[in-house]
C-alpha positions as CSV (number, residue, x, y, z in Angstrom):
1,X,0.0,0.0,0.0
2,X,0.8,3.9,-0.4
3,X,-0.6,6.4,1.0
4,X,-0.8,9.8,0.0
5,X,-1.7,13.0,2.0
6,X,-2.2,16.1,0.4
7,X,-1.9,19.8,1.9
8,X,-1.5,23.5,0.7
9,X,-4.9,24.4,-0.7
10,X,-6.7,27.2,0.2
11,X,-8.4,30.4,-1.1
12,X,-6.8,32.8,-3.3
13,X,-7.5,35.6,-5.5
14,X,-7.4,35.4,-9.1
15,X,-3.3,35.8,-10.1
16,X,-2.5,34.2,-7.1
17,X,0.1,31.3,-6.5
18,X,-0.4,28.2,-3.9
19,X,1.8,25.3,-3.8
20,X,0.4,22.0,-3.4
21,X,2.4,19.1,-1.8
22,X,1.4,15.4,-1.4
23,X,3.6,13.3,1.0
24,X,3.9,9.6,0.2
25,X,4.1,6.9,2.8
26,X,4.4,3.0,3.0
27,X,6.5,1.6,-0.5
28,X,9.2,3.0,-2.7
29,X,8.1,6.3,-4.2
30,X,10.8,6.8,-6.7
31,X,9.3,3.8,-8.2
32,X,6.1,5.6,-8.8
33,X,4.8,7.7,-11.6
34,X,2.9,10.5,-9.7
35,X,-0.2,12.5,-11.1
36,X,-2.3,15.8,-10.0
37,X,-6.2,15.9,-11.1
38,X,-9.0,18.2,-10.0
39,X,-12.5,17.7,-9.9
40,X,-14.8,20.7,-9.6
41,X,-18.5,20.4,-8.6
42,X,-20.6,19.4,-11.1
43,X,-17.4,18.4,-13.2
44,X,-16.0,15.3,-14.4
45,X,-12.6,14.3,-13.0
46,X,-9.8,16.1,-15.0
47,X,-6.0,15.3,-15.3
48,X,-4.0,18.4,-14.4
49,X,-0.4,17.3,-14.5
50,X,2.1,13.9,-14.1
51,X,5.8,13.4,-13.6
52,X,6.5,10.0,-14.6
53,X,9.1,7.8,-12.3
54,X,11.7,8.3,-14.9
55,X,11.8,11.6,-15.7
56,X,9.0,13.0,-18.3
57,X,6.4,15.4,-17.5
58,X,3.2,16.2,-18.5
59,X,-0.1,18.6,-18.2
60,X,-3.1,19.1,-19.7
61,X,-3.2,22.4,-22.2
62,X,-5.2,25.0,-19.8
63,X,-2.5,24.8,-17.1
64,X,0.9,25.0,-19.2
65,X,3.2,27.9,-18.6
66,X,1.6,28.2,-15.0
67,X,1.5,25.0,-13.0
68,X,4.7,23.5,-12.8
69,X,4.6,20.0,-11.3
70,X,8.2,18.7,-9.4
71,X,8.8,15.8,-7.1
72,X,11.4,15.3,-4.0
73,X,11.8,11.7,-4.5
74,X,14.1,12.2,-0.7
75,X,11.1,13.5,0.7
76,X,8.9,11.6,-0.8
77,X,6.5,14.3,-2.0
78,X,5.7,15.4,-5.0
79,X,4.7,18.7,-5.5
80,X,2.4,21.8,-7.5
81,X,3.3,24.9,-8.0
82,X,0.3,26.9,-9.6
83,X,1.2,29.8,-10.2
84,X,-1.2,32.8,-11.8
85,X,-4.5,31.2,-10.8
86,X,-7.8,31.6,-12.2
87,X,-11.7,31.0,-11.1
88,X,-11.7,28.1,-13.7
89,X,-8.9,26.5,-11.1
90,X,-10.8,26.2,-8.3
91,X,-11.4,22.7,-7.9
92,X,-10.4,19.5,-5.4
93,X,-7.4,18.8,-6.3
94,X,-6.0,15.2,-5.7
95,X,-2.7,13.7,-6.0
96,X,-2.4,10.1,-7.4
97,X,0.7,7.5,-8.2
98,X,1.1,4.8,-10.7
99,X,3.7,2.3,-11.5
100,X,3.3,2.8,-15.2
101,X,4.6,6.1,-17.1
102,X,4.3,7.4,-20.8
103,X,1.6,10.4,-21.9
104,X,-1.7,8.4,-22.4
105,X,-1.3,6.2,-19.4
106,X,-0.5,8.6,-17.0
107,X,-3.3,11.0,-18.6
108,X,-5.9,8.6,-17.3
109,X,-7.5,8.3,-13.9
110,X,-8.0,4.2,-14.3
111,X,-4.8,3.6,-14.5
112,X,-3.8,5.1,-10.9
113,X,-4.0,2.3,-8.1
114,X,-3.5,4.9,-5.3
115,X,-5.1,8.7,-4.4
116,X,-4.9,11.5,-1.7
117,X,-8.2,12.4,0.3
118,X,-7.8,15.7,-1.8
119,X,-7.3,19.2,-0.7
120,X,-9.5,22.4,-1.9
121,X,-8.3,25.1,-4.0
122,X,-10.9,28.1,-4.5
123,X,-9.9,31.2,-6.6
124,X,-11.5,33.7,-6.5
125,X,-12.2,36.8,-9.0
């Protein structure tokens, strides 16, 4: 088993910056392909960002150039920074690991054996 415990959320304005972290507990995390996805009410589950165990990362078009997604593999934590924030951002945001890696698996919420409880991110305008 893994687990995975998320903090930093919270309420912001619009152009604000939070930085999400999720610690990882109970197996080898550097083994582990870790993902971000947010679900807002209403909304289906969407992928927001993924660092794969070796090295690529990814994110989903609406958050390039201002989420940046990193992981401490020491700490075992992964972590994201968002970074000019908009009201379309505010969702539950939940981190999620993976052994497999590569764009379309690591895209997709099915293939992710272990979540976070999530954490709330509200932006304001």
């Amino acid at each position: 088993q893994l687990q995975l415990v998320e903090s930093g959320g919270g309420s912001v304005q619009a152009g604000g910056s939070l930085r999400l972290s999720c610690a990882a507990s109970g197996r080898t995390f550097s083994r582990f392909s870790m993902g971000w996805f947010r679900q807002a009410p209403g909304k289906e589950r969407e992928f927001v960002a993924a660092i794969a165990w070796n090295g690529p990362i990814y994110y989903v078009d609406s958050v390039k150039g201002r989420f940046t997604i990193s992981r401490d593999n020491a700490k075992n934590t992964v972590y994201l920074q968002m970074n000019s924030l908009k009201p379309e951002d505010t969702a539950v945001y939940y981190c999620a690991a993976t052994t497999g890696h590569g764009s379309n698996w690591l895209r997709e919420g099915g293939k992710y054996a272990y979540w976070g409880q999530g954490t709330q991110v509200t932006v304001s305008s």
